[in-house]
Structures are given as C-alpha cells and as structure tokens.
LOLO-943441 format. One line per 8 residues: for each residue x, y, z of N, C-alpha, C. Coordinates in steps of 0.2 Angstrom, whole numbers, plus 5000, padded with zeros to 4 digits. Layout:
<pts>
X Y Z X Y Z X Y Z  ...
</pts>
This chain:
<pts>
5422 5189 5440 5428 5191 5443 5434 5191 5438  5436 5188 5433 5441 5187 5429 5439 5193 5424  5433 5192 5423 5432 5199 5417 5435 5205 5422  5433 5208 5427 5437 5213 5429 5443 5215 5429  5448 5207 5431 5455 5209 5432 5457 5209 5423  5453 5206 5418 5455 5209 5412 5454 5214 5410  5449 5218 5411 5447 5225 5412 5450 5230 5413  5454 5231 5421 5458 5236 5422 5465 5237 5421
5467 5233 5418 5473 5233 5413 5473 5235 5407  5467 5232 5404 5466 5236 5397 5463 5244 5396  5460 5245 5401 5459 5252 5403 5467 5256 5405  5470 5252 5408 5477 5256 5411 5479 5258 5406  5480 5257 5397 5483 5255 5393 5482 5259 5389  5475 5260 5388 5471 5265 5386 5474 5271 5387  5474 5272 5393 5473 5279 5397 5483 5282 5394  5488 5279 5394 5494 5279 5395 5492 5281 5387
5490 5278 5384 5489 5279 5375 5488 5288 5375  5482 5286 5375 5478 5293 5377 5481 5300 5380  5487 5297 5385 5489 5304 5390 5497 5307 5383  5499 5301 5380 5504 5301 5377 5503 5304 5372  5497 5305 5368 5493 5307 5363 5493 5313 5365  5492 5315 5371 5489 5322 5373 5494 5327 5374  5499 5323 5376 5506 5324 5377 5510 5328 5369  5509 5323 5365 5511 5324 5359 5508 5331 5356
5504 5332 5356 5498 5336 5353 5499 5343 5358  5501 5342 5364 5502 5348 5366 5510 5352 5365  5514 5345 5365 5520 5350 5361 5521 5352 5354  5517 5350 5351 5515 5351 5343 5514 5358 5344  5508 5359 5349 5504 5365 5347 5510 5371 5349  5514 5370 5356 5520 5373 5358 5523 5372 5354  5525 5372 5350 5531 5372 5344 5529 5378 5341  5524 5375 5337 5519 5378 5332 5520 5386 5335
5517 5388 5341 5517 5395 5344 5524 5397 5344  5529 5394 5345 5536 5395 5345 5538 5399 5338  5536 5395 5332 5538 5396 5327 5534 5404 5324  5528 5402 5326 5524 5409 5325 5527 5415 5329  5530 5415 5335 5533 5420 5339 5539 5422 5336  5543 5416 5333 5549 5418 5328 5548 5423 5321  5543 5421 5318 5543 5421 5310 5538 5428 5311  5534 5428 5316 5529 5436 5316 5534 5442 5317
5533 5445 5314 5539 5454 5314 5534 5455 5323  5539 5459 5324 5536 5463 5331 5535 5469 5330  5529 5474 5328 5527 5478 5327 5527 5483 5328  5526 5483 5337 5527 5486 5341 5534 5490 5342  5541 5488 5340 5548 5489 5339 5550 5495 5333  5544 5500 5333 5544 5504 5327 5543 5512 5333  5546 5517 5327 5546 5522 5329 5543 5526 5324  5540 5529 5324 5535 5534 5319 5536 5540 5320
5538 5544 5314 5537 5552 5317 5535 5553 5310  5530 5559 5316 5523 5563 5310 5525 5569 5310  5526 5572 5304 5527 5578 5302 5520 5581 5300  5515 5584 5305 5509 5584 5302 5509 5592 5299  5505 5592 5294 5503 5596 5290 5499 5603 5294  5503 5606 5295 5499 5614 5301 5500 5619 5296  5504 5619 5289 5504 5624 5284 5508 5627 5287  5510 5635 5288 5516 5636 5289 5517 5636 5296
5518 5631 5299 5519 5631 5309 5523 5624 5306  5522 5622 5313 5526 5615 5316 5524 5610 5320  5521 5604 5319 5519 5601 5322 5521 5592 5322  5526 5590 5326 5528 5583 5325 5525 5577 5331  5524 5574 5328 5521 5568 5334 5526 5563 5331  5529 5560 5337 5534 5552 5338 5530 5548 5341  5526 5540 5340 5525 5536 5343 5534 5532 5343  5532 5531 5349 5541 5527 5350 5537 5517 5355
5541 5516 5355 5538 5505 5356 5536 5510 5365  5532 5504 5364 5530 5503 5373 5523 5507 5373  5521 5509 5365 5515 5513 5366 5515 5521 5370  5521 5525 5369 5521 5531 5372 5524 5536 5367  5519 5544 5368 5518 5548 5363 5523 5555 5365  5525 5555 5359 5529 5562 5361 5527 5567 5356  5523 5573 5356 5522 5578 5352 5528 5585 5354  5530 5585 5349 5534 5595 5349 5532 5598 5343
5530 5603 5348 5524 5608 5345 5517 5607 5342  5514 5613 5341 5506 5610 5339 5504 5617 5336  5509 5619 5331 5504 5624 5326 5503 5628 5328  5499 5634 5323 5496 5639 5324 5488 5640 5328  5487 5643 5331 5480 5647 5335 5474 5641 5331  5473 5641 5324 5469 5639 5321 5467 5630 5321  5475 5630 5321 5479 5622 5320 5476 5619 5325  5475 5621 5332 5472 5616 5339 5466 5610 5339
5463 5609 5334 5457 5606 5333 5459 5601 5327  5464 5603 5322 5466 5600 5316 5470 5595 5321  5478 5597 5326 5481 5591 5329 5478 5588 5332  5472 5589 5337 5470 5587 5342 5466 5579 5336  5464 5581 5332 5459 5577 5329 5466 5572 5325  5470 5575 5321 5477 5570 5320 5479 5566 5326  5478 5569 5331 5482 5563 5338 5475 5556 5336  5470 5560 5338 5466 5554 5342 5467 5550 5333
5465 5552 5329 5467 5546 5324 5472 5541 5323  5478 5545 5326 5482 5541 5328 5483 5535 5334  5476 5536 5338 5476 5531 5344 5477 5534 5350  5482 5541 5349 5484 5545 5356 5479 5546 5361  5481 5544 5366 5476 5547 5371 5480 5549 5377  5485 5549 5375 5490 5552 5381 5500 5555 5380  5498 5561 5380 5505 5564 5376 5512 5563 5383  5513 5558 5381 5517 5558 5388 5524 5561 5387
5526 5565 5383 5530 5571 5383 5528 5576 5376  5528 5582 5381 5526 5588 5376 5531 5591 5377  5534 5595 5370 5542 5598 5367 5536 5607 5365  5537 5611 5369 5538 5616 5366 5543 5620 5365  5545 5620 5356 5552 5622 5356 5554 5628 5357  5551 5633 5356 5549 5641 5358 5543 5645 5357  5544 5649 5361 5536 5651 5362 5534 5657 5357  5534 5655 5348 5531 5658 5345 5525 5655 5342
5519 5661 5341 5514 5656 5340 5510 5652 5336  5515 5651 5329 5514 5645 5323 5518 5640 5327  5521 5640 5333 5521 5633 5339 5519 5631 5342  5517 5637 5344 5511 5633 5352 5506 5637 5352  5503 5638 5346 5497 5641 5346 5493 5636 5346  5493 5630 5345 5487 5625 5346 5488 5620 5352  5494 5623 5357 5496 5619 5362 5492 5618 5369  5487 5624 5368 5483 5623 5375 5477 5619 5375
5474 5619 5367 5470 5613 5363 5472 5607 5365  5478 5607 5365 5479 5600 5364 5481 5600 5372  5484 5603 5377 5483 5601 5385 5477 5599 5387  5469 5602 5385 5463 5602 5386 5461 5596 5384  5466 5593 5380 5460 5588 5378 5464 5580 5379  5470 5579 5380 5474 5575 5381 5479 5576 5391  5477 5567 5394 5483 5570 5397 5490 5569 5395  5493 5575 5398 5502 5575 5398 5505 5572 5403
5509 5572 5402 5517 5568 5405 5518 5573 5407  5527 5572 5405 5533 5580 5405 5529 5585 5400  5531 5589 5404 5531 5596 5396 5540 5600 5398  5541 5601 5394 5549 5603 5391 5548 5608 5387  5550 5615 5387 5550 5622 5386 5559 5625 5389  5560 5628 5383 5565 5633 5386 5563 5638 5389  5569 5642 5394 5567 5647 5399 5568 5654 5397  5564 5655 5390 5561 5661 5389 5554 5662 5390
5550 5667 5390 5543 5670 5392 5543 5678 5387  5536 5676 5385 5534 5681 5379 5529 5683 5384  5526 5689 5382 5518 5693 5383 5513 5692 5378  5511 5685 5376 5508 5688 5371 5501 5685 5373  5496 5683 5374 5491 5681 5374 5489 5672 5372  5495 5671 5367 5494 5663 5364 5499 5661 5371  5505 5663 5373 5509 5661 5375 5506 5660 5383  5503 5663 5386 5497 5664 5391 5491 5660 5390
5489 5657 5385 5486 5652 5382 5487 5646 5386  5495 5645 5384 5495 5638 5385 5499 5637 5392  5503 5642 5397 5502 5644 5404 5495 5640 5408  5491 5646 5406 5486 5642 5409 5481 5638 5409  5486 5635 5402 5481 5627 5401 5486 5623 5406  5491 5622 5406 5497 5619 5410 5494 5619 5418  5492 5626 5420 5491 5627 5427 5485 5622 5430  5481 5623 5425 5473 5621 5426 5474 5615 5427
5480 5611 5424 5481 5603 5426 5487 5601 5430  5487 5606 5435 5493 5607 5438 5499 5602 5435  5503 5607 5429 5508 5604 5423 5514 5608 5426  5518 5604 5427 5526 5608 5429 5531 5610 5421  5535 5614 5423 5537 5615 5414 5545 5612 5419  5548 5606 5414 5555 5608 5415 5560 5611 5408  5563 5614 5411 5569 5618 5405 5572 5613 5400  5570 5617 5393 5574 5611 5386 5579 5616 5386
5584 5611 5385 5591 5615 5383 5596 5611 5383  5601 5612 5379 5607 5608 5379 5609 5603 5386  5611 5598 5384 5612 5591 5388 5607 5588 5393  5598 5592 5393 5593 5587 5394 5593 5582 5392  5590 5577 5395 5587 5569 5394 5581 5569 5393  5576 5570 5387 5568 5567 5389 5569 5561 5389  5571 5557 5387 5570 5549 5390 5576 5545 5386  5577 5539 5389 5584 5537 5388 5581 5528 5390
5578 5524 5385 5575 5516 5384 5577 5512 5384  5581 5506 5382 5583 5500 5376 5589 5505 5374  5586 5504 5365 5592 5508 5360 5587 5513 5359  5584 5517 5363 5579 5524 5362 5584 5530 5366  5586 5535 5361 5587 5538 5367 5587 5546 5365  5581 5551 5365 5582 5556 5364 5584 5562 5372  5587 5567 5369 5590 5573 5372 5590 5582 5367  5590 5584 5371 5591 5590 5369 5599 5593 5368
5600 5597 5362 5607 5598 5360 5605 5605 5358  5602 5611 5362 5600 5617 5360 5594 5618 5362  5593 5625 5365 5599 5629 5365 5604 5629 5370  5610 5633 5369 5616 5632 5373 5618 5636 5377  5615 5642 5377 5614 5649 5381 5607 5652 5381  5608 5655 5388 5601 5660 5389 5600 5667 5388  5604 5669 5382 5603 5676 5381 5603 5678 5374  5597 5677 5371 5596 5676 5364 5591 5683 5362
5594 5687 5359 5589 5691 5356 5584 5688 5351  5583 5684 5346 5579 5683 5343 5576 5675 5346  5569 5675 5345 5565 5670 5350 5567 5664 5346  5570 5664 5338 5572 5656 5337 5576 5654 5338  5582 5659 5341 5588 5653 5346 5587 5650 5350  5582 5652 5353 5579 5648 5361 5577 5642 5358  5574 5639 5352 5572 5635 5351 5575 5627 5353  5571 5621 5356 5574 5619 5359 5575 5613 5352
5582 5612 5354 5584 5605 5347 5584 5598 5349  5579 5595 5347 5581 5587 5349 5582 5582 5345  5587 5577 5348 5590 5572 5343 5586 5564 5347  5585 5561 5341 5582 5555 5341 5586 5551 5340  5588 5546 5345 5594 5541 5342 5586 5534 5344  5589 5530 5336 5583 5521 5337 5589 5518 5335  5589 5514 5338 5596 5511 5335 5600 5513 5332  5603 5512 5324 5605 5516 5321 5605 5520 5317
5597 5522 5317 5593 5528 5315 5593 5534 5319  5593 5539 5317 5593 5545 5321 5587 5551 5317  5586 5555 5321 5582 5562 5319 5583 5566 5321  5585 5572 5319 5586 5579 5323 5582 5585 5321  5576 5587 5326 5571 5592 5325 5574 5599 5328  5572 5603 5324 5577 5610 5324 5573 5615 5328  5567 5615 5326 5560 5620 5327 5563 5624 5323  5565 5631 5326 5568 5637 5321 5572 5639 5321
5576 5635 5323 5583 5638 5326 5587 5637 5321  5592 5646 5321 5594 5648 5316 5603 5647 5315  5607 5650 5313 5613 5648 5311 5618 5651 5314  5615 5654 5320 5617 5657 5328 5618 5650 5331  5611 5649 5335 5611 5643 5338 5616 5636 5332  5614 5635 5328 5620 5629 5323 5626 5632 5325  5627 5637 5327 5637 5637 5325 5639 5635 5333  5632 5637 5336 5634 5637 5347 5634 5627 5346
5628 5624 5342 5630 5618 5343 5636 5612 5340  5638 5616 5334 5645 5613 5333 5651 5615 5335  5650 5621 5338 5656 5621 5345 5656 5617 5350  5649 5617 5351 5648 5614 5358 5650 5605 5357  5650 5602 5351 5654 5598 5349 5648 5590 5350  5641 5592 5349 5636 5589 5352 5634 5584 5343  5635 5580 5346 5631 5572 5341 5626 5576 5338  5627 5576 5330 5622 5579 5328 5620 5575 5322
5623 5570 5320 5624 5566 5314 5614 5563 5315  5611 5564 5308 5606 5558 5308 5602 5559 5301  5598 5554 5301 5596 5552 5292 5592 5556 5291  5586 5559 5296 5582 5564 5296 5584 5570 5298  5584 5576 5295 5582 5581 5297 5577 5589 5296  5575 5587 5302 5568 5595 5301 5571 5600 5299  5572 5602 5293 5576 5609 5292 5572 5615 5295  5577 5619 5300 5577 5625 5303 5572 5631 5302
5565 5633 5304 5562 5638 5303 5559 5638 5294  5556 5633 5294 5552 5632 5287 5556 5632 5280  5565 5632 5281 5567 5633 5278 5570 5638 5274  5570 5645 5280 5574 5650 5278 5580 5651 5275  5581 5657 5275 5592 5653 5273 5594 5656 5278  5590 5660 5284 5594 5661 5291 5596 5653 5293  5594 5647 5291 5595 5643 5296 5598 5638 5289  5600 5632 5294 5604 5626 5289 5612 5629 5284
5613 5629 5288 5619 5633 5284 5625 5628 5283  5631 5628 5280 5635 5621 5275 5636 5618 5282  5641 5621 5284 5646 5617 5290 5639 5616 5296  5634 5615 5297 5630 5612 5302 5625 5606 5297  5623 5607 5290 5621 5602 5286 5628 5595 5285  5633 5598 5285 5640 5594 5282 5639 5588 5290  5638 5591 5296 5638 5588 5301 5633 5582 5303  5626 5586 5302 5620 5580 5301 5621 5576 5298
5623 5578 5290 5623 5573 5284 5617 5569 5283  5612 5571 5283 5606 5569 5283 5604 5567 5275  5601 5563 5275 5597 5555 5268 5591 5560 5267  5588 5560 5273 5583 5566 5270 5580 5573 5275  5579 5577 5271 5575 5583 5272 5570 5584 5273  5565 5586 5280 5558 5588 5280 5558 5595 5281  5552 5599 5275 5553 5606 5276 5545 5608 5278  5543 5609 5284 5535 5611 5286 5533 5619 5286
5528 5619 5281 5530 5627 5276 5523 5625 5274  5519 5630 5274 5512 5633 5271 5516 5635 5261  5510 5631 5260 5507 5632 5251 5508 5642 5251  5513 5643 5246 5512 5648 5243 5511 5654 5250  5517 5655 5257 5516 5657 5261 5520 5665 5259  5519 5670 5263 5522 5677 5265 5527 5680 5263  5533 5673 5266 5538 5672 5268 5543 5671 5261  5540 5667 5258 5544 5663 5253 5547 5659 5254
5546 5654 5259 5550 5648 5263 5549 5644 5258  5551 5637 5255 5557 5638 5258 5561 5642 5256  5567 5644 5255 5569 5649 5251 5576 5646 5248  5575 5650 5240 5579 5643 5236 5588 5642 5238  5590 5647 5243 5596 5645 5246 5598 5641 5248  5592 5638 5254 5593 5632 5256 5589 5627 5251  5587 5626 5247 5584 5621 5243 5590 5618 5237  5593 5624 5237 5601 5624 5232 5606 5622 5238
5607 5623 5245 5612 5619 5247 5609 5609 5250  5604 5609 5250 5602 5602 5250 5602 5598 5245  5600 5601 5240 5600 5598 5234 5607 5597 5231  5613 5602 5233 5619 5600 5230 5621 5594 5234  5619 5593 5239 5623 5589 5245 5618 5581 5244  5614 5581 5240 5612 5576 5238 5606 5571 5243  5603 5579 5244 5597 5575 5251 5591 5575 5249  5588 5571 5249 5579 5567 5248 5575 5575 5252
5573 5581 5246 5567 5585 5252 5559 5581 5251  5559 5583 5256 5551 5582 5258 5547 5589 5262  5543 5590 5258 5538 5595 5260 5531 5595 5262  5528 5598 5266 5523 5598 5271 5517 5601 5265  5520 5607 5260 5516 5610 5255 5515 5606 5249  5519 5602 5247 5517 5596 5243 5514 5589 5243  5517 5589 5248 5517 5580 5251 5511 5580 5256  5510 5585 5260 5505 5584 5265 5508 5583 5272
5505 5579 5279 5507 5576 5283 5513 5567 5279  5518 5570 5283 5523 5565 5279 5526 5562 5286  5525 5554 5284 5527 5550 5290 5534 5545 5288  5539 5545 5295 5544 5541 5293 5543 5536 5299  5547 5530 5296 5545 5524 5299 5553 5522 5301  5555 5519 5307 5563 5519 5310 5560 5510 5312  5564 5505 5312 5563 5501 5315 5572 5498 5317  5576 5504 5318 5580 5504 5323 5588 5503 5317
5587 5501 5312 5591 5499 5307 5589 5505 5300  5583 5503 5297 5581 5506 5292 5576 5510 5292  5575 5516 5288 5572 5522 5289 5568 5521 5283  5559 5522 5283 5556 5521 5276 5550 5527 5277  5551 5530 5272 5544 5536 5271 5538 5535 5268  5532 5537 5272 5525 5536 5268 5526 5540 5261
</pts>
C-alpha cells in the first residue's frame, strides 16, 4: 500500500517532465520552420517572359506567380508543333490568356495548334478579320471549343493582381489600312519592372499612343515588327526608355530585319539588344524589383 502512494507521485513527475520536454521540442521545431519560411526566397513571386525562337514570327509566353500562363502570339503555319512543344516544356498545360496581336500569319499561324492542344482562358484579338485560310484556321479552332474573342485595344484590362497588372495601350482606332496598326500593344507593369510588347505595330500606331498620352515607360521592350525602321521611331523609344531590347527576327531573313536604322537608334540611346537570330529563345526574369536575362 505505501509502495503505491510512492509510485504515483513519482509517475506524476515523470509525466510533467516528459510533457515539458515535448513541449520544448515542439517549439524548437516551430521556430526552426519559422526561420526556414523567413530565409527561403519565394519562388513562385517571379514573372517570366519567353521570347521563344519562331525565326521570323513572334511568339512570347509570360508565366506570372499564382502559376498562370499568358501566351501572345504563336508564329508561323510551321511554328504550331515547335510552341506547342516549348509550352509543355515549360510545365504549361493551360494558357489562361491568349493575345493575338494581329491576324498576320507569322502570328497566329501556329495559333490553332496551340488552341488544340491546350485549354484557354480569355482569348484577346483586335476587331480586324482577314480572308485568309491561317486566319480561319484559328476561327475555327476557337469555335470547336466554344472560345469567345474579347476586343484588344487601347484601355483593356487582361488582368490587374497584387502589383501585377497588365492592359492594352493599342491600338487606339478602328480604321487602319495596314494590318500592323491593329496590332494589339500590351504593357506589363511587376512591380517596378515593366514590359511593353508591340507585335508590329508601326510609327502610325506609336505616335496615336503618345498622344493618347498612355504609360509607356518599361525596362523591356519588343521592338516593333522584327525591327523594321517603319517601327520604333525616336520620340516613342525616348518614352519607353527601355534597359533593354528584344528583336524576334529569322537568321539571314528576306526582309533585312533587323534594319540597321533602328539598330543605330538603339544602339545610340544606349540599349542592351537581344536577338531571337543570335541568342535563340531568350528569357527575362522580373521578381518585381529587378530584371535578369538568361
């Protein structure tokens, strides 16, 4: 009987030891994760844009945080099978806004490919229509998944996050004889990084967007139709002020893109080019502050 009442006391004693201990041990381990959820970068807090390599077309893919994909444009007729294969590399399995800038078809010639084999979100198209057979291509890839087009044009919103917020800044009117004014222009604001893709829009459309008096400023930009000297002209480059220049241009093309006009007004104004025909598929990296290129 006496051994018992000694027993359950020193048991008691135990146990408070032991739960104290466990106690201990589990705010350690909470600390511990604390410290790892401080000192780990957030990964995910990154914006990518792919300038991928379609030779003389256009094809950019944006992964932006939250894991959602935005493709504008997808290359020539041939190109459909080369982006389609660069997404899924990329991890994409769902373009959850497609930008076709205009419907020429070193732009959306590989865009029905890629409707066929990915699902979409929004699709974003300005409100021109061609007869051509590419352009009817990707029509009826859109219809066959019952795909609404809504109108790209100046003062759209595709999406507006956090500190994410892209829009449309062109085109600014609906009556364009040539099909690269329609081209629709979108501006990337990441914090305080920005990007501004042109498609092809030429120094018509530039002069309608610095009247229009639209936020053009950013550290990246797509220079205008492969780099023509119809496009990028002083007084819309002095505006951008762009760190650096991407020019998506086919090796030894037809055309002569880029053309040394505008390689001579870049180059005086002291901007980083970057070329599709040299460098390949070329990736920037935004994590909201600072801009780094593969």
């Amino acid at each position: 009987m006496n051994k018992r009442k000694i027993f359950w006391p020193v048991l008691l004693v135990l146990l408070i030891i032991i739960s104290a201990g466990c106690s201990r041990s589990s705010n350690n381990l909470r600390n511990t994760d604390t410290e790892k959820a401080v000192l780990q970068p957030d990964l995910g807090k990154q914006v990518k844009v792919h300038f991928i390599d379609v030779g003389q077309a256009d094809s950019i893919l944006l992964q932006i945080p939250g894991g959602q994909n935005i493709l504008v444009d997808a290359g020539n007729n041939e190109d459909g099978p080369l982006v389609v294969e660069y997404l899924r590399e990329q991890g994409v399995q769902k373009i959850d806004y497609l930008v076709a800038t205009h419907p020429h078809e070193d732009h959306i010639g590989g865009m029905d490919n890629v409707i066929k084999n990915f699902e979409i979100g929004k699709v974003f198209m300005p409100n021109i229509q061609t007869t051509t057979k590419t352009f009817e291509d990707v029509l009826l890839a859109l219809k066959a998944k019952d795909l609404k087009i809504t109108t790209a044009k100046a003062g759209v919103s595709v999406l507006e996050q956090d500190n994410l917020k892209m829009n449309f800044v062109a085109p600014n009117k609906n009556n364009y004889e040539d099909l690269n004014n329609w081209s629709a222009v979108m501006r990337v604001q990441y914090g305080d990084t920005a990007f501004l893709l042109t498609g092809d829009a030429e120094q018509l459309s530039e002069k309608e967007m610095l009247a229009a008096g639209a936020n053009l400023k950013a550290d990246v930009l797509k220079i205008g139709h492969h780099g023509s000297n119809s496009s990028t002209g002083k007084k819309f480059l002095n505006a951008v002020a762009p760190e650096y220049a991407v020019i998506s241009v086919g090796k030894d093309n037809d055309y002569g893109h880029p053309h040394k006009e505008t390689l001579a007004r870049l180059t005086k104004a002291g901007i980083k080019i970057y070329r599709t025909d040299q460098s390949g598929t070329i990736v920037f990296t935004s994590d909201g502050k600072n801009i780094s290129v593969n």
